[in-house]
N, C-alpha and C positions, 0 to 999 in steps of 0.2 A: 688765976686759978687754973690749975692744968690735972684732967681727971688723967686718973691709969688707964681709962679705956671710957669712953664716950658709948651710951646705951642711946640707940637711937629712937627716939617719941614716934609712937605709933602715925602720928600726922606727917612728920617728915620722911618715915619708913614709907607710906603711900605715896606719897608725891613723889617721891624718888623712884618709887614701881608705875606711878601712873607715867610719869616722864620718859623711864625706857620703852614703854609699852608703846607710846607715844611716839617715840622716836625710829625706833627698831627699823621699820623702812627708809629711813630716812640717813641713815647711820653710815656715813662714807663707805665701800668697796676700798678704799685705798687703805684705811686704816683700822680693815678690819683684818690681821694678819693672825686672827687665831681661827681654826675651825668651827662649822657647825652652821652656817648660814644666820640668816633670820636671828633665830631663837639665843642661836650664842648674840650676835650683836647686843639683841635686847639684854641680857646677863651681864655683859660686862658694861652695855651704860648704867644698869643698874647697882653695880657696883661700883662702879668709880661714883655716881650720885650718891651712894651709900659713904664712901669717904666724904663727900663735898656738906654733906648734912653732919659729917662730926665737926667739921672744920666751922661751921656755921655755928656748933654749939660752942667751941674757941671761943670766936670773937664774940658773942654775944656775953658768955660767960667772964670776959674780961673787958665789956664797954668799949669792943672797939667801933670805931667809924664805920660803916662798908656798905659795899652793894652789894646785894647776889645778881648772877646774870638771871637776864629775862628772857631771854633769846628764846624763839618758838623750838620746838622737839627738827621742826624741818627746817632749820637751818643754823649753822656754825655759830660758837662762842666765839666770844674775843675774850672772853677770862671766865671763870669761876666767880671768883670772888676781886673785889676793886676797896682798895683802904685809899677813903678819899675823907681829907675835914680842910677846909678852908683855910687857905692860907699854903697847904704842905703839899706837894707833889701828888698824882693817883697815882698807887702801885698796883698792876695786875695782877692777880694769884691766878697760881693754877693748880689745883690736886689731883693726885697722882695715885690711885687706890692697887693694893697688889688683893691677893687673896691667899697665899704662902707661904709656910716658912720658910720654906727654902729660895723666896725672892727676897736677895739683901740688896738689892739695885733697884733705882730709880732713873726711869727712860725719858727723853726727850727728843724727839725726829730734827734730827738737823734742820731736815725742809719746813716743819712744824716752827722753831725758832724762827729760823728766817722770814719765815712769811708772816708769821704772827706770832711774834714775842711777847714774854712775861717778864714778869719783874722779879715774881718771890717762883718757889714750887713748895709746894707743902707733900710730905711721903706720908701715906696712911697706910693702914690694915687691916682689912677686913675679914672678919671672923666669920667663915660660910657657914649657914644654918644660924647663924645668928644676928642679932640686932647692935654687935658690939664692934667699935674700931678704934683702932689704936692711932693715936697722930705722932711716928717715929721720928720727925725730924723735920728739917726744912733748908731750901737755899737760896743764893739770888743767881740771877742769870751771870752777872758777874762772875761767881763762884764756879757755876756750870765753865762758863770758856775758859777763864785763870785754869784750871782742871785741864778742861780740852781733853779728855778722852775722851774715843769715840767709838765704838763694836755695831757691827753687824753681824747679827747674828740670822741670816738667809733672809732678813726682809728688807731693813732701810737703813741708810747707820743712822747711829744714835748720839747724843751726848750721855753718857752715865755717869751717876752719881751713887759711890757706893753707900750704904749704911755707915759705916765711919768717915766717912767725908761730910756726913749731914749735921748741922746744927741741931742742940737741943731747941725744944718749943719752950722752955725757959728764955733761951735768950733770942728768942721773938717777941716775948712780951717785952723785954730790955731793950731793943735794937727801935721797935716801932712803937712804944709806949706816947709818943706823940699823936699819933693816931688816936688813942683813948677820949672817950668823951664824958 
């Protein structure tokens, strides 16, 4: 089951606000390359949380296997989300929340990769002022380097992935349906 736009439950809407709130000090300098100090940090872990809780309604809504990460507010993920059932490889997810239209690109820091790689990325979007986000797509690390583009755009270079280079979330269900429990 794959919704048009994932409404986020007021439980998961707080946890994801308690989380940035939580986190806000804590939230790398290095990867903070948008303005506004503090406050912006807190907004955009909040939104990118805000993708990670639709993506959580995904899997859930299709019986898949997984973890969420637990990691405290002050300190580093190793993923998002982990599709792990006995027997089959752990893949790490990682989501990727824009807040845009005019963002048709999915970023990943070279140095990010390198140092702590994923397996899948999942592209969300999130609807400001609202509790709605869309899951546009998805890819594998694979995909990212076979691609190998790479921009810097005045901060760090990136791997990107454009919107039409992204996989439907249709055939996410088809690719890892193994995962299903």
């Amino acid at each position: 089951m794959i919704r048009d736009v994932y409404i986020i439950p007021e439980a998961l809407y707080q946890e994801a606000l308690d989380y940035a709130r939580a986190s806000r000090a804590f939230t790398s300098n290095r990867h903070d390359f948008h303005p506004g100090g503090l406050n912006n940090k807190q907004q955009k872990m909040f939104e990118g949380k805000l993708g990670e809780k639709a993506f959580k309604l995904f899997l859930m809504d299709n019986s898949f296997a997984f973890e969420e990460d637990r990691s405290s507010p002050e300190e580093r993920d190793e993923f998002d989300f982990k599709l792990c059932k006995s027997g089959l490889p752990q893949l790490l997810i990682d989501v990727k929340t824009r807040t845009k239209d005019f963002h048709i690109r999915t970023l990943e820091m070279i140095e990010q990769y390198t140092n702590h790689p994923k397996n899948i990325y999942i592209s969300a979007r999130w609807y400001e002022g609202t509790k709605n986000v869309q899951l546009i797509g998805w890819y594998t690390d694979i995909d990212m380097i076979n691609k190998n583009q790479i921009e810097n755009n005045g901060y760090l270079d990136n791997y990107v992935m454009y919107d039409q280079d992204l996989r439907s979330m249709e055939s996410f269900l088809h690719e890892y349906s193994s995962y299903t429990i």
